[in-house]
Structure formats: structure tokens, C-alpha cells
N, C-alpha and C positions, 0 to 999 in steps of 0.2 A: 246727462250721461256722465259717470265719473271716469277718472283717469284707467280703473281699473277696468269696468267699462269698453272703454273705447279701444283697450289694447287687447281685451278679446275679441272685441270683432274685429280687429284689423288681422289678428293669428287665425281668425276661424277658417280663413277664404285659403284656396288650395297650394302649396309652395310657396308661401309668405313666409319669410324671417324678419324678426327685428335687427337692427343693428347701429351702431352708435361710432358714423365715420368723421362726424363735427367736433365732437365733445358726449359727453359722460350723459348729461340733462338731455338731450337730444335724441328723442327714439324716430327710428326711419324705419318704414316697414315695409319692403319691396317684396315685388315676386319676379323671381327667377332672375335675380339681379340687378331689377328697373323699379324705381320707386315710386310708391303709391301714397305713400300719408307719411307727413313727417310732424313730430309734435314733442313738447317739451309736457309730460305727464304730471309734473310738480307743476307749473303754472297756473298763476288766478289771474283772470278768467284761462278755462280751458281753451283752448285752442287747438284746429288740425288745418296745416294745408294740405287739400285736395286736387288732385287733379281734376279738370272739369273743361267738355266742351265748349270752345269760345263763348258761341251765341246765348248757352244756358248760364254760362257765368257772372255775363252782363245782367239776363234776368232774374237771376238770384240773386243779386247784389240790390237790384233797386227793389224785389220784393223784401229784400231783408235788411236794411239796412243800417247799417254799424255793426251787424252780427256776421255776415258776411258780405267778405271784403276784398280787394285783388290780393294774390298772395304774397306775404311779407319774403325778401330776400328771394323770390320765385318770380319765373315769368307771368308777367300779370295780365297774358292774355287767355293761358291756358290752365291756372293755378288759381284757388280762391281760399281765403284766411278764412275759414269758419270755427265760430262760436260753438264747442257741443257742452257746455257744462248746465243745460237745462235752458236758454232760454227760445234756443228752437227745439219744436217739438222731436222727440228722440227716432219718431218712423222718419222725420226729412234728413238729421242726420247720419241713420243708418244707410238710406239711401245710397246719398252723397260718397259716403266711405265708399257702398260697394260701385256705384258708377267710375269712381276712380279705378279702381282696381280693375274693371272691364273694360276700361281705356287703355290700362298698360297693359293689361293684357293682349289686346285689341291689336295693338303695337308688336307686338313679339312676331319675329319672326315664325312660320307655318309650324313647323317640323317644334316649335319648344310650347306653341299653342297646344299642339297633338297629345303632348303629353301632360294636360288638362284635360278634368273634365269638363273643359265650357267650349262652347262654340264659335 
């Protein structure tokens, strides 16, 4: 997946903005003002932290290992540093993107979920 890539799928999913509250290199792509994928777009290797179910995190990490990893400067229980610049297959880390995003979403209070269309 290239950088360019991976920062449309992250705009495609519904009330996502980019924003850039670290520094300049640092793209954060939240929805409805909770953040879902944060990534440095110039970086080799690519890299995104996702958000991610505790239990599937651990199992991603030993399925995948050195690709994805607990998440850098993230909570490393619920955050995993994945690899998407091609050497996981690009359907696991599309995946990946959108299971974050329906975790924060997941998380949103009722009434700012409603005004999504996800369930």
C-alpha cells in the first residue's frame, strides 16, 4: 500500500479528518474527533498505528511478526504499529484500518454514532 494509498482509505470511512496536532510529518485521521490511524506518510518503511482489540492484537503480532508490533508512543495494549508498505497482504491491512475505525466509532457516544451510517 503507498502512502497515498493508505490516506484514502483512511478519508474514505464516514466524518474522518486528517489533522496534524504533533507536528507537520504526522498525519492523525480521526472521526468525529477520536483518533483512528496515526502515521508519518514520508516514512520507509510505511507504517500506521491502529487501533485494535486487546486479544486480536496479541494474535496479530505473533501471526505477523516484526510487521506488526505493539504501538510505538501508544498504548500497547490496545494499539498495534503495523507495517502497510506491501509486505502484509493489502486486504489484511485494509482490514486492520477499518476495524480501528469501528472501534472508535464503537466508543462514541449514542447520539454522535446516530449520526453515522454504521451501527
Amino acid at each position: 500500500m503507498t502512502p497515498q494509498e493508505l490516506r484514502a482509505l483512511c478519508l474514505s470511512f464516514e466524518a474522518v479528518v486528517e489533522d496534524f496536532p504533533f507536528n507537520p510529518e504526522t498525519s492523525v485521521f480521526k472521526v468525529l474527533g477520536k483518533m483512528f490511524a496515526l502515521t508519518n506518510l514520508g516514512a520507509r518503511p510505511l507504517t500506521a498505528n491502529l487501533k485494535c482489540d486487546p486479544e486480536d492484537a496479541v494474535r496479530l503480532r505473533a501471526e505477523h511478526a516484526g510487521l506488526i508490533v505493539p504501538g510505538r508512543h501508544m498504548n500497547k495494549r490496545h494499539w498495534n504499529t503495523v507495517t502497510v508498505d506491501g509486505a502484509l497482504p493489502g486486504r489484511l491491512v485494509r482490514e486492520l484500518v477499518e476495524d480501528s475505525y469501528d472501534l472508535v466509532v464503537a466508543g462514541l457516544p449514542r447520539a454522535e454514532r446516530l449520526r453515522l451510517d454504521r451501527p
